[in-house]
C-alpha positions in Angstrom: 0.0 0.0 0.0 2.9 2.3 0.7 4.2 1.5 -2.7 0.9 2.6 -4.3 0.7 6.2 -1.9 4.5 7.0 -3.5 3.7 6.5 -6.8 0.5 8.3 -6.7 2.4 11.0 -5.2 4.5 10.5 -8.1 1.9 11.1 -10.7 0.2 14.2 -9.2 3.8 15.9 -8.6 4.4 15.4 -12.2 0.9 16.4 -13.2 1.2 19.4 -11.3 4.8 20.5 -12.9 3.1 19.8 -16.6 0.9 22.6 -15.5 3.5 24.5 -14.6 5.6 24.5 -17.8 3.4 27.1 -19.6 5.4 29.9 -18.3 6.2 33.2 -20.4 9.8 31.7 -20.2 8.5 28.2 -21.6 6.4 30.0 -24.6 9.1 32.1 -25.2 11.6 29.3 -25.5 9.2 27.3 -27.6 9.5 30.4 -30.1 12.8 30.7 -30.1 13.5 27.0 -30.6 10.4 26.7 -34.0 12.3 29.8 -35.3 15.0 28.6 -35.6 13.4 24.8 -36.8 11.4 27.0 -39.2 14.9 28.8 -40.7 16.8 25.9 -40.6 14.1 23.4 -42.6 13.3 26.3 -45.2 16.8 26.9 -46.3 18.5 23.6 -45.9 15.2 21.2 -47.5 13.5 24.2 -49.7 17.0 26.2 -50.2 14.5 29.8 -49.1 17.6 31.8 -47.4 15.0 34.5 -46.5 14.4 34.3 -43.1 11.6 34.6 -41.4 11.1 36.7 -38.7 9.1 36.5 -35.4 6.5 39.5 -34.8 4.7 39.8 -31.0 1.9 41.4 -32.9 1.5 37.6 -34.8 2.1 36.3 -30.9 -0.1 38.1 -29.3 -3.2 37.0 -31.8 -2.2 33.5 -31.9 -2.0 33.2 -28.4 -5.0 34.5 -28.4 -6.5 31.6 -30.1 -4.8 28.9 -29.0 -6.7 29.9 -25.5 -10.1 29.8 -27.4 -8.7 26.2 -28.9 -7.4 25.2 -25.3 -11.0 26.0 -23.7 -13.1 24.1 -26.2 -10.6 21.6 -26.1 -10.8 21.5 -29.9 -7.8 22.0 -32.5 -10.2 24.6 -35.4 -9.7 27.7 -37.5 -13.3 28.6 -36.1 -13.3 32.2 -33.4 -15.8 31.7 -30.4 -17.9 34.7 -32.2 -18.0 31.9 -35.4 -16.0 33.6 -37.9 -13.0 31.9 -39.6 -9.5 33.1 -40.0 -10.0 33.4 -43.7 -12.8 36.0 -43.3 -10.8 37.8 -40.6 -8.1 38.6 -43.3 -9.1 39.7 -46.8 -5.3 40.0 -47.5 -3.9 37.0 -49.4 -0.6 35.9 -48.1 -1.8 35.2 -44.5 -1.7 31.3 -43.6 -2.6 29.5 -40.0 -2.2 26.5 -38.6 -3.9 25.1 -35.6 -2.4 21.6 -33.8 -2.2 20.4 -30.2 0.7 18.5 -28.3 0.7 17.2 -25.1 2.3 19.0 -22.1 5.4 18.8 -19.4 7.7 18.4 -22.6 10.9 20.7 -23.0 10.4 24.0 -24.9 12.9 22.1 -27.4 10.5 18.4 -27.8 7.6 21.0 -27.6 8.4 23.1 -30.6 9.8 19.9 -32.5 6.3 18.5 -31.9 4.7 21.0 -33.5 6.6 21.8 -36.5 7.0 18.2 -37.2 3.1 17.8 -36.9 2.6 21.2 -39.5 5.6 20.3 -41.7 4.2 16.5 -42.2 0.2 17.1 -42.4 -1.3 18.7 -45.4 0.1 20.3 -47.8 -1.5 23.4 -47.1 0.3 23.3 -43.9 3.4 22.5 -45.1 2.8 25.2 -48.2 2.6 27.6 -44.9 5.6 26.9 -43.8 7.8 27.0 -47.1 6.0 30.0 -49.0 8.8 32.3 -49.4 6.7 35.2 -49.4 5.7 35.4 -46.3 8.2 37.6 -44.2 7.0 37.5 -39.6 5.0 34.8 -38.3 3.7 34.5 -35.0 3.1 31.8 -32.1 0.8 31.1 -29.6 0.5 28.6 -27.0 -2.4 27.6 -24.2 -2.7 24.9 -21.8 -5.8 23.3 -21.4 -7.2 22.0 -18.3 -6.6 18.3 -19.2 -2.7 18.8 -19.9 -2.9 19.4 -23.5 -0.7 22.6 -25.3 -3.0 24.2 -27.8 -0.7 25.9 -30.8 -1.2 28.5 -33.2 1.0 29.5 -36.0 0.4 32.7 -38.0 2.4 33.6 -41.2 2.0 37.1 -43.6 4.1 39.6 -45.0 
């Protein structure tokens, strides 16, 4: 029985830090690690030497998002007022992509997770990633209630 309590103590210690890792720090970190995953797969598998540039305006309205995504605990272009990204935009050139990984990762596996997920799904994702024309993206992260990191990616010129 003393076995059991320790490793149920176990568990909800490393519950508890997986609901910790969501920090500014960690989100930042994440950023910093897909920029450079971003730069590095562009010019060395699509030979684009343009890179492309983080913007906290992009951030800010990602992040945004992913929190919508995290609270429904539903990956979707869809806004809680029902619009869709596309209508939000009526400039061509924007892209997003929505995904979900689970938590108490590194920033490193984190943003690895993600772009891997983007970079292998459709090619409209992976279109987003490689179109030379778009110049900042942005990032956003949430952490739903059940442990799961809700991502945003935002790309224009």
């Amino acid at each position: 029985m003393k076995k059991l309590l320790v490793i149920v103590l176990a568990f909800v210690s490393f519950s508890v830090n997986a609901q910790d890792t969501l920090t500014k720090s960690f989100e930042d970190s994440v950023i910093v690690e897909f920029t450079n995953l971003l730069n590095q797969y562009r010019r060395y598998s699509k030979n684009i030497f343009t890179k492309i540039e983080n913007s906290s305006e992009y951030n800010a309205t990602c992040k945004k998002h992913s929190e919508y995504q995290a609270s429904i605990h539903t990956v979707t272009h869809d806004r809680a007022d029902n619009s869709k990204f596309m209508n939000l935009t009526n400039l061509s050139g924007h892209c997003e992509n929505c995904t979900a990984t689970l938590s108490g990762l590194s920033a490193k596996q984190t943003a690895s997770n993600l772009f891997i997920s983007w970079k292998t799904s459709q090619k409209g994702h992976q279109r987003n990633l490689n179109n030379t024309e778009l110049t900042k993206f942005g990032l956003g992260l949430a952490l739903s209630d059940d442990g799961w990191i809700y991502a945003t990616y935002q790309a224009g010129n």
